[in-house]
C-alpha positions in Angstrom: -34.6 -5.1 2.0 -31.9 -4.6 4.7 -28.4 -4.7 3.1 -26.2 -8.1 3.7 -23.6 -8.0 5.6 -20.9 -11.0 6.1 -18.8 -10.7 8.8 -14.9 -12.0 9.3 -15.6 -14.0 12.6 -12.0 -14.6 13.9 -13.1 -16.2 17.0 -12.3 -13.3 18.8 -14.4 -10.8 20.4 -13.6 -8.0 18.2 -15.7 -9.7 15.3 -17.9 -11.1 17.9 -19.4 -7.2 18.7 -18.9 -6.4 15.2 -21.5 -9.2 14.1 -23.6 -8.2 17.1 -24.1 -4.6 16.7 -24.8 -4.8 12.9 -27.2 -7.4 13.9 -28.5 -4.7 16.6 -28.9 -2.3 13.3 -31.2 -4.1 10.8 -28.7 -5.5 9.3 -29.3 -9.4 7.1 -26.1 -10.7 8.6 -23.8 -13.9 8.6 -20.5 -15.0 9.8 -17.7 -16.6 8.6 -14.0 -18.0 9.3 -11.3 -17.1 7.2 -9.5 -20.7 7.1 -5.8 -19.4 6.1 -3.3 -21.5 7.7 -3.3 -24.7 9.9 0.9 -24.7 10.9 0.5 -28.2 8.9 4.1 -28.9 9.4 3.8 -28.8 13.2 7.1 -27.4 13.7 6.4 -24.1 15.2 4.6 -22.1 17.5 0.7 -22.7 18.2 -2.1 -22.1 15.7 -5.2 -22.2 17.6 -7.4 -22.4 14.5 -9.6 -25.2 15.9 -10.6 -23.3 18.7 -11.4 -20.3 16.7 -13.6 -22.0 14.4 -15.5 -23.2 17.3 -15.6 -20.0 19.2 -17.0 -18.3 15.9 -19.7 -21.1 15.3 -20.5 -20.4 18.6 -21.1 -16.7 18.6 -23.1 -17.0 15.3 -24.9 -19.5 17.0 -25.3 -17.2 19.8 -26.7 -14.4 17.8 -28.6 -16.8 15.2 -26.8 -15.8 12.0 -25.4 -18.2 9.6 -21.8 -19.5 9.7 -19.6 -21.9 7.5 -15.7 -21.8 6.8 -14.2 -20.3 3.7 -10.8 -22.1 2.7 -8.3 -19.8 1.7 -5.1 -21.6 2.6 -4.2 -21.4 -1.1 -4.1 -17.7 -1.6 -3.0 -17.1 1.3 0.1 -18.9 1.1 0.5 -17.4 -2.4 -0.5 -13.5 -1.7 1.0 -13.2 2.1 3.3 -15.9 3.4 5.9 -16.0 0.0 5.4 -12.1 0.2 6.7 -12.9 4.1 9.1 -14.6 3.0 10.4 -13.5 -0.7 10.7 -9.8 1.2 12.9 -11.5 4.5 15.0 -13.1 1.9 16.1 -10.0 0.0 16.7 -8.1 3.1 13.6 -6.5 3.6 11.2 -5.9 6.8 7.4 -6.8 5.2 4.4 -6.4 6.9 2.2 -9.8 6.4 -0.8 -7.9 8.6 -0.8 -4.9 5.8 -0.6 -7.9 3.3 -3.1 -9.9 5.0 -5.6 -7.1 4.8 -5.4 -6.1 1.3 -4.9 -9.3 -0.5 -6.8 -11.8 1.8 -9.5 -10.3 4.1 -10.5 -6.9 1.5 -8.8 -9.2 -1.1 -10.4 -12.7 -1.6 -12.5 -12.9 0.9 -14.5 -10.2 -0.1 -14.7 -11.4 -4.2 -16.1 -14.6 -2.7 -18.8 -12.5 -0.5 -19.9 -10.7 -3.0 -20.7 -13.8 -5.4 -22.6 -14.9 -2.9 -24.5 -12.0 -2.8 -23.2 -9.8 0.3 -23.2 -6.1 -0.1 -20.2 -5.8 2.4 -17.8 -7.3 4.0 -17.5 -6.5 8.1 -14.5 -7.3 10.4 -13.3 -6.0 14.4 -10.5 -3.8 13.1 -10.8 -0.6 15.4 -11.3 2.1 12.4 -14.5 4.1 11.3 -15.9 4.3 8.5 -17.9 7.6 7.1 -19.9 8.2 4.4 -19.0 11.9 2.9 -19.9 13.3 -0.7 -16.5 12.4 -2.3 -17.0 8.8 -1.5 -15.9 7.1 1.8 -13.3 8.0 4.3 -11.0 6.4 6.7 -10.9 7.9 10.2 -8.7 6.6 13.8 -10.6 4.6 16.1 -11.8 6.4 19.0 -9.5 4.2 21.3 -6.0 5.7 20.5 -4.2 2.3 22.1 -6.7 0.0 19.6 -6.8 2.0 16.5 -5.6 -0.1 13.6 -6.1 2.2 11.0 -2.1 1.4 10.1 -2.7 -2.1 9.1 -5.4 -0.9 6.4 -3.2 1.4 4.4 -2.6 -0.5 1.2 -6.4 -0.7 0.8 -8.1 0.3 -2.2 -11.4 2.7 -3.1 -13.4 -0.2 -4.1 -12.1 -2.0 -1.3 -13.1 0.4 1.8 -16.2 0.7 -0.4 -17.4 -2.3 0.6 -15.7 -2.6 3.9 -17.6 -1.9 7.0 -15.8 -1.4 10.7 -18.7 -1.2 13.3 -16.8 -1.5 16.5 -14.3 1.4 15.6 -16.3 4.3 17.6 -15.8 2.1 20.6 -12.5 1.9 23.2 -11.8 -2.1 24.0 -12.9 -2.0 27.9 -16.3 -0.8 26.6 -16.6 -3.4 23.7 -15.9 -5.8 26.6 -18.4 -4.4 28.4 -20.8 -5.0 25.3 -19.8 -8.6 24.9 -20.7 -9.3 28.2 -23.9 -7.6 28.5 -24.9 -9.6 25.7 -23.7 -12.9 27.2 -21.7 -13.9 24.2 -19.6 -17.5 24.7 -16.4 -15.4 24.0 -16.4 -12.3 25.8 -13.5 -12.8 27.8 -11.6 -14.8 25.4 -7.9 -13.2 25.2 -6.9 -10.7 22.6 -4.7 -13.0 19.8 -0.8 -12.2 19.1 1.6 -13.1 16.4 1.2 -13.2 12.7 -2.3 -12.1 11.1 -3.9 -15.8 10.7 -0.7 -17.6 11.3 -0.9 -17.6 15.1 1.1 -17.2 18.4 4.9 -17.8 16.4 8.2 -15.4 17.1 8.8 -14.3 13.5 12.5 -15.4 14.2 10.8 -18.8 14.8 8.9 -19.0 11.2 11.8 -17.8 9.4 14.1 -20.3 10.7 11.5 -23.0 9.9 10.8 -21.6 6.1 14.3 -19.7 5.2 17.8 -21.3 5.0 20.3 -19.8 7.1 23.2 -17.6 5.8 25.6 -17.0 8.1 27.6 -13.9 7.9 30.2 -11.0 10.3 28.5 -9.0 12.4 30.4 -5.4 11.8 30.9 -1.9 13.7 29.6 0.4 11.1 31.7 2.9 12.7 34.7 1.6 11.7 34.9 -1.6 10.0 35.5 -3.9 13.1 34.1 -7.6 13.7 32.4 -8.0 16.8 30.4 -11.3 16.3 28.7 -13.7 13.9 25.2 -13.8 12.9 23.2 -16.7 10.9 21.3 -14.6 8.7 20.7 -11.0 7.6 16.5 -12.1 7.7 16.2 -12.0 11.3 17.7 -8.6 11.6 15.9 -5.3 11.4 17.3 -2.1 11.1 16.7 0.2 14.9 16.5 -3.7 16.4 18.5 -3.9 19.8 17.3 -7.0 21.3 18.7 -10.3 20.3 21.7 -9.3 18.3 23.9 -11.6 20.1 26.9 -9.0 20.8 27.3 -7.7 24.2 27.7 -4.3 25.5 30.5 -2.9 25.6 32.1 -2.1 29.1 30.8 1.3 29.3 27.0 -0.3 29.0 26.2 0.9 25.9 24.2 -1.4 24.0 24.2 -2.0 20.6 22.1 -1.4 17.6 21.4 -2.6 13.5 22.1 -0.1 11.4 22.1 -1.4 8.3 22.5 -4.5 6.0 25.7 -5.0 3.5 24.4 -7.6 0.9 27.9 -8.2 -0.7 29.7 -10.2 2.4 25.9 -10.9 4.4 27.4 -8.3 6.9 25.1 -7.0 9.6 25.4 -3.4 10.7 25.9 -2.2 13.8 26.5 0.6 16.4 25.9 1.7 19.6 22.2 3.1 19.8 22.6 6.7 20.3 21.2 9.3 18.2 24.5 9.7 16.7 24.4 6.2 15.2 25.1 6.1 11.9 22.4 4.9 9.7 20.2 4.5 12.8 17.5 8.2 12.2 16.4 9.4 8.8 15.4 12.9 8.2 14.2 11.8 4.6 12.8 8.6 3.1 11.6 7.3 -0.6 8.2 5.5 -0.7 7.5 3.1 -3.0 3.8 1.3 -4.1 1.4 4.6 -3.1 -2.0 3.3 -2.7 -4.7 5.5 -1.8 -7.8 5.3 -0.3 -9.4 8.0 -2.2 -8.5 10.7 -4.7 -4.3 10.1 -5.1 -2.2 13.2 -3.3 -0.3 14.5 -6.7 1.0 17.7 -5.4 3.8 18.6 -2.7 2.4 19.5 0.6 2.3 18.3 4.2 1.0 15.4 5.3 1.5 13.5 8.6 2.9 9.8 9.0 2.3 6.4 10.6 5.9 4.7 10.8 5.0 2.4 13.0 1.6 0.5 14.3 2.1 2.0 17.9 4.0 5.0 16.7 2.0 8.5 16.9 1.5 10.5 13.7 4.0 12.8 12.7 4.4 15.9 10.4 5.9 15.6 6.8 6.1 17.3 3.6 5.3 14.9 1.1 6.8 15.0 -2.9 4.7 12.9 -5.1 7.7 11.7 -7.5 4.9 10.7 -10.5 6.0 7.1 -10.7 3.4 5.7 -7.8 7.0 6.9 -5.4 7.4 10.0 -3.6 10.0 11.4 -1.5 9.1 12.2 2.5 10.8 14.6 4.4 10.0 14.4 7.7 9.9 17.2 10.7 11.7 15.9 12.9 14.0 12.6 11.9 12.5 9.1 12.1 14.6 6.2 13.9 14.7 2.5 12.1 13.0 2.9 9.1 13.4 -0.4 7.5 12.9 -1.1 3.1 10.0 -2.9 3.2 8.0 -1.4 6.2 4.9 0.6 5.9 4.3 4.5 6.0 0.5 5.3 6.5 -0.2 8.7 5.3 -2.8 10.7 7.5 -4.3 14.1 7.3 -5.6 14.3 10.4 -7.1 11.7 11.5 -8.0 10.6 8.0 -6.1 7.8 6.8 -5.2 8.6 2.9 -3.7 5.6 2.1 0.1 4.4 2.5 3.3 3.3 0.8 6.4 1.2 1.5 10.1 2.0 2.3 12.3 1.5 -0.3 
């Protein structure tokens, strides 16, 4: 009997070729939408989760496979958006797509497949699965501007276990190239932006809506001067340069967040030049490991993911016993923000990940 698969449809075409080349392979499988967040109050941005229930009925239509929507709007509120929003509040930079993936789509989503009797659970991330003798691993997709391999790190062994990633071996122009061959309704439908599930909304915008303002100086961490007013340490992060709200100074140098000061709400600032201080970190303490596979208990090197878009780069890694470890990196990192997520590579294995402390 072939093994069942059910497939996170998102409406977009990712999951679309997902569904369609594990249909391709034998595969019993079915679709279904994730139904995390409707924007009930209205307030902000655009949720488009109408039109991505009916683009996914559509493509399982398309490709004759069973479809219904799961409701999770419940744990995902309660596992991702007060994690968004607990972590903003104390001054922290979280990752809701690392959060997202973990607790919701690897998380709930796939409990409630497997009592209905899936084997797996399938979605469009660009990553690859392989099947070795120590259990599975975690490898890059093939398209270096598409691989998502960073948004998986907090995953778990029984997680990736019964995860499956069938579009990873592919680059996005030729998965569009498969969609349309195929003729599915959606293969030209636009990639989606903004928060996993939550839609096309500026971060500033959902914090305003959901976090009270706290207005506080905006300071030269150079030496101790006021240069402006901000209305909240939560919709600062540290390297950020953009949208500060204090000009540059007449020589055109722009400035630059440093840091957070929690005792007077002060914001941190300097001019963004590798001499900033604050700004580049040559070491960093990582808190929550959580690995894919066997744990790494022994000091060695290790490359890192410090960013989504960022390329890997060389560390020595010191496993601190506690589920922490120290990272010193080759060559220092800039903005690395408490509550952001290091992915821990060897290679182009992922081997799990942690977050700044």
């Amino acid at each position: 009997m072939a093994e069942r698969i059910l497939v996170a449809l998102s409406g977009g075409v990712d999951s679309a070729v997902a569904a369609l080349l594990l249909r391709r392979a034998g595969y019993d499988v079915a679709g279904a939408y994730m139904k995390n967040w409707i924007n009930e109050e209205g307030i902000i941005g655009h949720c488009p989760w109408e039109q991505d229930i009916a683009d996914a009925r559509a493509v399982a239509a398309h490709l004759g496979i069973g479809f219904e929507v799961v409701n999770l709007m419940r744990e995902y509120r309660a596992r991702v958006v007060e994690y968004l929003l607990s972590g903003y509040e104390q001054g922290f930079t979280p990752n809701p797509d690392v959060m997202c993936n973990r607790e919701v789509k690897f998380g709930v989503f796939r409990d409630w497949a497997c009592a209905q009797g899936f084997a797996a659970v399938a979605t469009g991330h660009y990553a690859r699965r392989e099947d070795r003798p120590g259990g599975p691993a975690l490898l890059e997709g093939v398209d270096p501007g598409k691989d998502q391999t960073y948004f998986l790190a907090l995953l778990r062994p029984e997680q990736l276990a019964d995860a499956r990633f069938p579009v990873g071996h592919l680059t996005k122009p030729e998965l569009r190239q498969v969609a349309r061959e195929a003729g599915l309704p959606n293969a030209d439908k636009r990639d989606s932006q903004g928060i996993c599930f939550i839609g096309q909304v500026r971060m500033a915008d959902f914090l305003r809506a959901h976090v009270p303002d706290a207005p506080g100086p905006i300071v030269r961490a150079a030496d101790g001067r006021e240069v402006g007013q901000h209305q909240g340490l939560h919709y600062y992060t540290l390297g950020q340069r953009r949208g500060i709200g204090v000009p540059s100074n007449t020589d055109h140098r722009a400035y630059v967040v440093v840091g957070k000061r929690a005792a007077d709400r002060a914001l941190l600032v300097a001019f963004d030049e590798p001499a900033a201080p604050g700004l580049f970190h040559a070491t960093a303490r990582i808190e929550g490991l959580s690995w894919l596979a066997e744990p790494v208990t022994v000091a060695g090197p290790l490359e890192g993911r410090v960013r989504h878009r960022d390329p890997r780069v060389a560390l020595e890694f010191l496993p601190l016993g506690d589920g922490s470890a120290e990272v010193r990196f080759a060559e220092p990192q800039r903005g690395l923000a408490p509550g952001q997520i290091l992915a821990l590579y060897a290679g182009e294995r992922l081997l799990g990940g942690g977050i700044f402390a």
